[in-house]
TIDODREN-969068 format. One record per residue (C-alpha): residue number from 1; residue in three letters; x, y, z. Coordinates in nm, 4 decimals. Layout:
<tidos>
NUM:ALA:X:Y:Z
...
</tidos>
This chain:
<tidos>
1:UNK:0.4893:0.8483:2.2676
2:UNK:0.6305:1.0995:2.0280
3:UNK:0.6413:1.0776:1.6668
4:UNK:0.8361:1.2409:1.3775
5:UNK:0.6831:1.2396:1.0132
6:UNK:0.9428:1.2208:0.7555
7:UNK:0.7763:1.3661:0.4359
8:UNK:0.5144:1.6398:0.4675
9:UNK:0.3660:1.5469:0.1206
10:UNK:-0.0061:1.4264:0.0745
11:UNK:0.0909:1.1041:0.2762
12:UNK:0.2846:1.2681:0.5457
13:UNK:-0.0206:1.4998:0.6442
14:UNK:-0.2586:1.2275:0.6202
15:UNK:-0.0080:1.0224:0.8620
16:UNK:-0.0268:1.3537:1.0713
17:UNK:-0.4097:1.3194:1.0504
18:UNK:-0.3937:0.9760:1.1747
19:UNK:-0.1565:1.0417:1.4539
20:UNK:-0.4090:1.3218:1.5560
21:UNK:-0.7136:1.0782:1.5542
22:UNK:-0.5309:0.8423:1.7855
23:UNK:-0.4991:1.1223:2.0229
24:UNK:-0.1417:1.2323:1.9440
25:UNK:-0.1294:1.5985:2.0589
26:UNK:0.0584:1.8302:1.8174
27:UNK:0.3264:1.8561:2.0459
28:UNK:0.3825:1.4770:2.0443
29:UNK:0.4091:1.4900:1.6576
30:UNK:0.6901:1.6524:1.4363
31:UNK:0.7805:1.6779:1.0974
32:UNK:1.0679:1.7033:0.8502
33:UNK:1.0453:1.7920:0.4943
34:UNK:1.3496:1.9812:0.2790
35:UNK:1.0132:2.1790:0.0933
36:UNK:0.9961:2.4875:0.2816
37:UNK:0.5946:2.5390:0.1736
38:UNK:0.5381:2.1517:0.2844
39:UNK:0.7024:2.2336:0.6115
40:UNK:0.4381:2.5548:0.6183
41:UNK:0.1477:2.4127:0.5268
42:UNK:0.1607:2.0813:0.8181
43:UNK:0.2649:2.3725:1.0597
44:UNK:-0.0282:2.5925:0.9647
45:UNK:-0.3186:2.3091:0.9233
46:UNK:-0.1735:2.0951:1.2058
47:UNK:0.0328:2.2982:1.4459
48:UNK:0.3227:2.0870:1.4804
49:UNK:0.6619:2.1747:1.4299
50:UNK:0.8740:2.1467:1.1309
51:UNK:1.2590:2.1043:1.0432
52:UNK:1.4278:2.1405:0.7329
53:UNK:1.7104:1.9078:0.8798
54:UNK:1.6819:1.5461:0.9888
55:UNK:1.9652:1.5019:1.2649
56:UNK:1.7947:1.8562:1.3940
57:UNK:1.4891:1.7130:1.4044
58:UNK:1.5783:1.4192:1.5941
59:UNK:1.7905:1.5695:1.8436
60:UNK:1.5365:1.8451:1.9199
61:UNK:1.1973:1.6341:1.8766
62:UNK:1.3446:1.3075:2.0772
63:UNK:1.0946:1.0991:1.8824
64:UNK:0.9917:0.7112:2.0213
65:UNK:0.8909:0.5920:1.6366
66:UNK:0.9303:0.7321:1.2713
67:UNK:0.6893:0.7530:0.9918
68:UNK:0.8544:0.7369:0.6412
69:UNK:0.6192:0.9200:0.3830
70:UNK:0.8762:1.0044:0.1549
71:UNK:0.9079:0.8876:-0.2217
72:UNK:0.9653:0.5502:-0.2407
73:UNK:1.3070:0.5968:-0.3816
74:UNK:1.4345:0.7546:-0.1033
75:UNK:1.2882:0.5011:0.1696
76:UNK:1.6026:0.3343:0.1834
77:UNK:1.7883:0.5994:0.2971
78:UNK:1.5495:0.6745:0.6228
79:UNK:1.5223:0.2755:0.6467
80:UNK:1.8628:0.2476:0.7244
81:UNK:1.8982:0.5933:0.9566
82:UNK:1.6211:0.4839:1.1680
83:UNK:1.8036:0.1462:1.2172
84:UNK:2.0883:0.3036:1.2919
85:UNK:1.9365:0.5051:1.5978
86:UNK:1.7433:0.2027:1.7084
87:UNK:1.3875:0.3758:1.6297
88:UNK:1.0778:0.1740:1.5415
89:UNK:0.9500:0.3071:1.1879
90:UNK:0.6933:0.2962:0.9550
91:UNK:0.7127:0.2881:0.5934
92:UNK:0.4871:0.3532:0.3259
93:UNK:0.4399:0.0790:0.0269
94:UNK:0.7279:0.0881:-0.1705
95:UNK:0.8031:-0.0500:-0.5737
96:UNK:1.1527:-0.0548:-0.5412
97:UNK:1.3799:-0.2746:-0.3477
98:UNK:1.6926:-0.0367:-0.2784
99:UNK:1.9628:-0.1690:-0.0266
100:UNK:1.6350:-0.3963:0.1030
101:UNK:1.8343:-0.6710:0.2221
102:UNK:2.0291:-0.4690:0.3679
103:UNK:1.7483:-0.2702:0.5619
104:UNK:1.6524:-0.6058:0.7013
105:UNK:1.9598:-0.6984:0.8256
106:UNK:2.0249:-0.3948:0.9832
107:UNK:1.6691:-0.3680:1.1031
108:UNK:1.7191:-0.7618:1.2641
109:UNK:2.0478:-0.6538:1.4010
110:UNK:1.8919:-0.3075:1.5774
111:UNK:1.5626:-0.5140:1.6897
112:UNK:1.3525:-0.2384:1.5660
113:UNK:1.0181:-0.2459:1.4448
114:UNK:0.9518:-0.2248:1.0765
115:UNK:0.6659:-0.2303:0.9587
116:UNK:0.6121:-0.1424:0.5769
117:UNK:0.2780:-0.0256:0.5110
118:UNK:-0.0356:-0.2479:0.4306
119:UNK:-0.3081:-0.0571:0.4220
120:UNK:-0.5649:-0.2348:0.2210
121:UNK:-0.5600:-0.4945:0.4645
122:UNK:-0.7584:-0.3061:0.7015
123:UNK:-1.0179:-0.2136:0.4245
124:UNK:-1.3468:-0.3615:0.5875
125:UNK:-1.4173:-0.5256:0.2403
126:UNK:-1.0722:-0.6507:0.2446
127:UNK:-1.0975:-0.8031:0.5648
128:UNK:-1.4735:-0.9279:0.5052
129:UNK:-1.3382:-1.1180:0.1696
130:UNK:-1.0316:-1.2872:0.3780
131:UNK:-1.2615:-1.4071:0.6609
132:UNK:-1.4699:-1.5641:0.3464
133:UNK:-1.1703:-1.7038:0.1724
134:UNK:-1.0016:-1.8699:0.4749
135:UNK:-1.3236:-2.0046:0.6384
136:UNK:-1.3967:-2.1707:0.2775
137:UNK:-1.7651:-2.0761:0.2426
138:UNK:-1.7122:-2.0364:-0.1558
139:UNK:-1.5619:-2.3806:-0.1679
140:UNK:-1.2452:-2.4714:-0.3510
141:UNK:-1.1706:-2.1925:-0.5693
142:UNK:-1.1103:-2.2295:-0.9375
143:UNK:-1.0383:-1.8315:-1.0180
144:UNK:-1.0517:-1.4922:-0.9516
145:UNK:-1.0636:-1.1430:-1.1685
146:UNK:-0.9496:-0.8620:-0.9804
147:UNK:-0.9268:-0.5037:-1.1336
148:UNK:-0.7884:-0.2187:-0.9605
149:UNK:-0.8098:0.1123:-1.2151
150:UNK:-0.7218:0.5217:-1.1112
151:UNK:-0.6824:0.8307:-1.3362
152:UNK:-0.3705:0.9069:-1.2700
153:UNK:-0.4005:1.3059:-1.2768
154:UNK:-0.6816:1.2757:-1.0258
155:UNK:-0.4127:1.1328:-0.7493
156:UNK:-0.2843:1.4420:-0.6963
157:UNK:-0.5314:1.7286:-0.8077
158:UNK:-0.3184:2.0389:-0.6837
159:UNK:0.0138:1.9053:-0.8321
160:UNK:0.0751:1.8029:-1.2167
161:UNK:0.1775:1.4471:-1.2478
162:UNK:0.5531:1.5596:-1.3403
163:UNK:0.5861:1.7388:-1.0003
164:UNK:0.5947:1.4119:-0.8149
165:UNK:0.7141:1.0753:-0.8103
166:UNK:0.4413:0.9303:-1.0151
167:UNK:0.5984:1.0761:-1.3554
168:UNK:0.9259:0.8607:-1.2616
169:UNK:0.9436:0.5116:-1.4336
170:UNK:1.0565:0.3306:-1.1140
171:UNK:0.8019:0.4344:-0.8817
172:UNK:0.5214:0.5168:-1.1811
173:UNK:0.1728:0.5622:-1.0818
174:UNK:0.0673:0.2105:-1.2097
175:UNK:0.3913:0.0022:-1.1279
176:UNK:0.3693:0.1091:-0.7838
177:UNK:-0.0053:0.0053:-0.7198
178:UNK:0.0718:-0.3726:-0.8412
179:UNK:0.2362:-0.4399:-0.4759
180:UNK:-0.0055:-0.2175:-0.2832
181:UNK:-0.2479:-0.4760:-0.4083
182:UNK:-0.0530:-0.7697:-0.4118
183:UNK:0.0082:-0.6898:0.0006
184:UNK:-0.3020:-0.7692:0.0710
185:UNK:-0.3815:-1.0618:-0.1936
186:UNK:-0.0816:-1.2707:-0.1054
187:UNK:-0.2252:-1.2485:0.3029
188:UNK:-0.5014:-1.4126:0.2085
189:UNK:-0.4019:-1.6478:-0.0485
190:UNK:-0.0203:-1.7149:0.0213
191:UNK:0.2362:-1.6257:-0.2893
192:UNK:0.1714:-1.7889:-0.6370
193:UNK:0.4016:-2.0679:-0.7816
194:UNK:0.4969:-1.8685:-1.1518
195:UNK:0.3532:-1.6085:-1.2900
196:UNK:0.3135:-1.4208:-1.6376
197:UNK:0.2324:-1.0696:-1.7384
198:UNK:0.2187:-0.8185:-1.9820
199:UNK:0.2909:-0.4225:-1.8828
200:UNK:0.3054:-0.1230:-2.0988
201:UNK:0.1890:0.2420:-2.1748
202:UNK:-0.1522:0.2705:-2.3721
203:UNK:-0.2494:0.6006:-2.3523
204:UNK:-0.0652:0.9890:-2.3285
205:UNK:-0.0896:1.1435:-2.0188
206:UNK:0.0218:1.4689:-1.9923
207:UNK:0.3553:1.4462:-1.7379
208:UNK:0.3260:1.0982:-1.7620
209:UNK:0.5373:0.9886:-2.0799
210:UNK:0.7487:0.7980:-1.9275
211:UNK:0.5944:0.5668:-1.7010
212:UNK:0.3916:0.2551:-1.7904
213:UNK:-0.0129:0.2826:-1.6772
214:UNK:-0.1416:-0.0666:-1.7195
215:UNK:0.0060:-0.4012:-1.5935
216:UNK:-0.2007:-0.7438:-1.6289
217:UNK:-0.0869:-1.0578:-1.4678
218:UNK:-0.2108:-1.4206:-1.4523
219:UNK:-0.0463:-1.5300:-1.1448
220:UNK:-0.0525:-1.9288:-1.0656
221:UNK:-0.1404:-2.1048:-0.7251
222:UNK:-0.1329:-2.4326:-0.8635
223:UNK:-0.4862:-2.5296:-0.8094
224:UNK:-0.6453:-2.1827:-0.8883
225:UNK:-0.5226:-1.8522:-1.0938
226:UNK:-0.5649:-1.5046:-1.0185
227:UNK:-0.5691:-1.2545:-1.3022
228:UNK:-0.4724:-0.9350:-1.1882
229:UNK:-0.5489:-0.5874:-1.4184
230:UNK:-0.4038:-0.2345:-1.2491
231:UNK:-0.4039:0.0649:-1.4518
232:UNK:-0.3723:0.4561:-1.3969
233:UNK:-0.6165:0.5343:-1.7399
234:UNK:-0.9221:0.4688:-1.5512
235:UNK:-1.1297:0.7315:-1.5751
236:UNK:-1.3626:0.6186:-1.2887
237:UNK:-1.1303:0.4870:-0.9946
238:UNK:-1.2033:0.1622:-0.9777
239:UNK:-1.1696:-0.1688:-0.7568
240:UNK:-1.3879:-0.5089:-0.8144
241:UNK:-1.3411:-0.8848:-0.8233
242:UNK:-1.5137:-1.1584:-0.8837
243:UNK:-1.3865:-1.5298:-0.6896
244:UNK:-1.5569:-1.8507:-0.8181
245:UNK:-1.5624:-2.1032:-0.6197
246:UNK:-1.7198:-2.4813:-0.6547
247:UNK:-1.9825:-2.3910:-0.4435
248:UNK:-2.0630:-2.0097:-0.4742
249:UNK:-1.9429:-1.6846:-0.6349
250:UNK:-1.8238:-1.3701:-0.4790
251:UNK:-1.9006:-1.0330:-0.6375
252:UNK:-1.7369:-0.7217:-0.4942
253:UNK:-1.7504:-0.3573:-0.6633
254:UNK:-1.6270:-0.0847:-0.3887
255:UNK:-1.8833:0.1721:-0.5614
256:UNK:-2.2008:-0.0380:-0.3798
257:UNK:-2.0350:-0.0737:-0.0390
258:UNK:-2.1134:-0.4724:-0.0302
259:UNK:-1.9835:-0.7966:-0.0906
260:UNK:-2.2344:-1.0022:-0.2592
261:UNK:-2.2336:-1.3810:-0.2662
262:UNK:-2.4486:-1.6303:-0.5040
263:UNK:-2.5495:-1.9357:-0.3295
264:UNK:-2.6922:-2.1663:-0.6284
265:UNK:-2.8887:-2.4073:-0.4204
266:UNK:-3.0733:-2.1468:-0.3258
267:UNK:-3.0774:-1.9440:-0.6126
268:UNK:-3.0152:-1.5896:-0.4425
269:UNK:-2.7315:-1.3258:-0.3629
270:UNK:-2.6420:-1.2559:-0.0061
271:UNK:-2.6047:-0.9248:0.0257
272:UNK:-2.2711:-0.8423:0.3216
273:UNK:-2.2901:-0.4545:0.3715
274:UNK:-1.9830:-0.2590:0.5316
275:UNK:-1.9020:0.1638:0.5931
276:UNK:-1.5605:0.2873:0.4831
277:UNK:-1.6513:0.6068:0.7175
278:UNK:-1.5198:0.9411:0.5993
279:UNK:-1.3372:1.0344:0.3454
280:UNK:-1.1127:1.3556:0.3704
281:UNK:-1.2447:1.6164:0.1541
282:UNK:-1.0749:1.6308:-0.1685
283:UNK:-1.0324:1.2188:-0.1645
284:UNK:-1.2781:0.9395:-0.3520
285:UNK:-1.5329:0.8627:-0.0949
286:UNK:-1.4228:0.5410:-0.1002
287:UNK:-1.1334:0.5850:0.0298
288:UNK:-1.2250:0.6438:0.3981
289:UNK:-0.9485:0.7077:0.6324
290:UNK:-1.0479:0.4497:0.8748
291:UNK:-0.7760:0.2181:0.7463
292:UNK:-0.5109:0.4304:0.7205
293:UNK:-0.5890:0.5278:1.1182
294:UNK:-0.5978:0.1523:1.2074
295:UNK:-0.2992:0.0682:0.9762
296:UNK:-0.0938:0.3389:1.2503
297:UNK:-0.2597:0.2432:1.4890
298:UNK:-0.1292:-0.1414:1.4529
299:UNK:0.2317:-0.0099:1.4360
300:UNK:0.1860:0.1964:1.7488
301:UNK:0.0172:-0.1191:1.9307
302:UNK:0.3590:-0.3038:1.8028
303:UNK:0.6252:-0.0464:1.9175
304:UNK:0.4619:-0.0396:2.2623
305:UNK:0.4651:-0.4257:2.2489
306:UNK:0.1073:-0.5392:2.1959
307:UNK:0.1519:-0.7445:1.8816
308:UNK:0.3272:-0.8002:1.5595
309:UNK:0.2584:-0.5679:1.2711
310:UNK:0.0447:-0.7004:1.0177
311:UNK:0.3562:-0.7317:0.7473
312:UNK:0.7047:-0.7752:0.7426
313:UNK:1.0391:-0.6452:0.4979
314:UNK:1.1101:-1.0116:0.4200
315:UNK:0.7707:-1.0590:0.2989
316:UNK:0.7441:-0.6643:0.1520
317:UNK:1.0534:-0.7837:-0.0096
318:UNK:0.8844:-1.1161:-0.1585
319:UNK:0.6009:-0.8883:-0.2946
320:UNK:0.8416:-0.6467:-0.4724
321:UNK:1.0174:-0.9960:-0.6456
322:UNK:0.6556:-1.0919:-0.7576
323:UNK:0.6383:-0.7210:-0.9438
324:UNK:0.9631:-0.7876:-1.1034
325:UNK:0.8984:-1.1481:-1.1839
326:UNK:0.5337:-0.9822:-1.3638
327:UNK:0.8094:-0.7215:-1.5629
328:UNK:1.0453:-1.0200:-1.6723
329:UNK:0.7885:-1.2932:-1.7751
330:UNK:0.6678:-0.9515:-2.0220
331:UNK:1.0255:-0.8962:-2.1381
332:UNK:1.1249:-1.2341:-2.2075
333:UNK:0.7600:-1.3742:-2.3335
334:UNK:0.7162:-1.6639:-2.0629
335:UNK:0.6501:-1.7640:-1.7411
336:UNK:0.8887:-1.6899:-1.4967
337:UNK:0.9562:-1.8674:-1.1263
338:UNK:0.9861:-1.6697:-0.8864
339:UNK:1.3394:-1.6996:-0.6730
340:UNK:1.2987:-1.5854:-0.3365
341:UNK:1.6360:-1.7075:-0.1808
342:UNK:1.8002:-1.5231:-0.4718
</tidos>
């Protein structure tokens, strides 16, 4: 199989890294990027070859699957190219829902593969916390707290914020993590009924005027709520939640590496341990590239035929409608429904 990386940005070499780990040889692996020191530097640290022209790089690469790791306002636009030459693709997470019904249609028509990214869902914490959810060992659940908090000039530290898509109020540092984290939450606990939210700036970041860095949400399952905090002022990244349920609590804070659960009637923690494995130098350690190997790996196992991807565009598309339900209940001071058939 032979692969061509659309984007040669931070994402695009670590989709190059993954490739590599899953025993792509640098022949089998290409890349386009219109930067002409992007195009160098994959080239030079990965020995692949690089185009400055798309069609080029198609005709002379012949690839079997694409990886989008472009800005996400500009996903569309390879979406809809890679449907139109009946290629199986790969998309990072998105926060904007550009010609998206029409990339599923087209997408349905072609009977491609499309599988939008989810990589939190193959965090081992992530994946230990679903297993406990679904197999009910907390009991019914009454609410969770879940924060997820970056610094946003520590995303990118060899790049000021205004050099990249993070300084652009549609895809802005903070209002694009909401549905990376909602990808994985609504797996495991299906979609909420309403929900209501509050998003803003708070604090000056220097390239960052125009974006807003904090959005909190109280999202409604009928039975239980989740509230939901993701910013880009934290100065320590940071991701932690707490569940209550009837019968026990679940604590989770990614600095200790565990998932800890309180069982009353016996009046002690369980202590669940996991390993991210490595991190790539320059990266927080706790964000291992293990997951972002097995989230390729998962869409190479589905272009060759052995299994669905973990997500779907229709439901990528219902998570991008929950963000901009969040946005509207803010601007018009209520709770909102959320219309999926509209």
């Amino acid at each position: 199989m032979k692969a061509l990386v659309i984007g040669l940005g931070s994402m695009g070499k670590r989709r190059i890294r993954c490739l590599k780990a899953l025993d792509f040889a640098p022949a089998d692996i290409a890349g386009f990027d219109t930067r002409q020191d992007r195009r160098e530097e994959a080239a030079s640290l990965h020995g692949v070859a690089t185009y400055d022209d798309f069609d080029k790089a198609v005709a002379a690469h012949k690839p079997d699957a694409l990886i989008i790791s472009v800005p996400p306002d500009a996903h569309h636009i390879y979406m809809k190219k890679a449907a139109a030459l009946r290629l199986p693709f790969f998309v990072e997470a998105s926060v904007v829902d550009t010609d998206m019904e029409e990339v599923i249609a087209l997408c349905n028509q072609a009977g491609i593969v499309a599988a939008p990214s989810s990589t939190l869902y193959f965090h081992p914490a992530i994946q230990t916390v679903a297993a406990i959810i679904r197999e009910g060992k907390l009991g019914k659940i009454s609410n969770i707290l879940y924060h997820s908090g970056q610094y946003l000039p520590d995303w990118h530290t060899y790049e000021h914020v205004r050099e990249y898509y993070v300084s652009n109020p549609a895809t802005g540092g903070g209002r694009e993590i909401v549905p990376f984290e909602l990808t994985w939450l609504v797996d495991v606990l299906g979609f909420p009924k309403r929900v209501a939210g509050m998003f803003r700036k708070t604090i000056e970041i220097e390239g960052a005027e125009g974006i807003d860095d904090t959005y909190n949400a109280l999202l409604d399952y009928g039975d239980f709520m989740l509230n939901l905090c993701v910013d880009v002022v934290s100065r320590a990244a940071t991701r932690r939640m707490v569940i209550n349920g009837e019968a026990k609590q679940l604590r989770w804070d990614w600095d200790e590496n565990a998932i800890k659960i309180f069982d009353p009637a016996a009046n002690a923690w369980e202590t669940i341990p996991y390993s991210m494995g490595k991190a790539q130098e320059g990266y927080n350690a706790n964000i291992g590239e293990n997951m972002y190997i097995d989230e390729v790996a998962c869409f190479l196992g589905a272009v060759r035929g052995e299994g669905p991807f973990v997500n779907t565009m229709e439901r990528d598309h219902q998570v991008l409608k929950t963000l901009f339900a969040i946005e509207q209940a803010d601007r018009e001071s209520r709770f909102v429904p959320i219309d999926f058939a509209g």
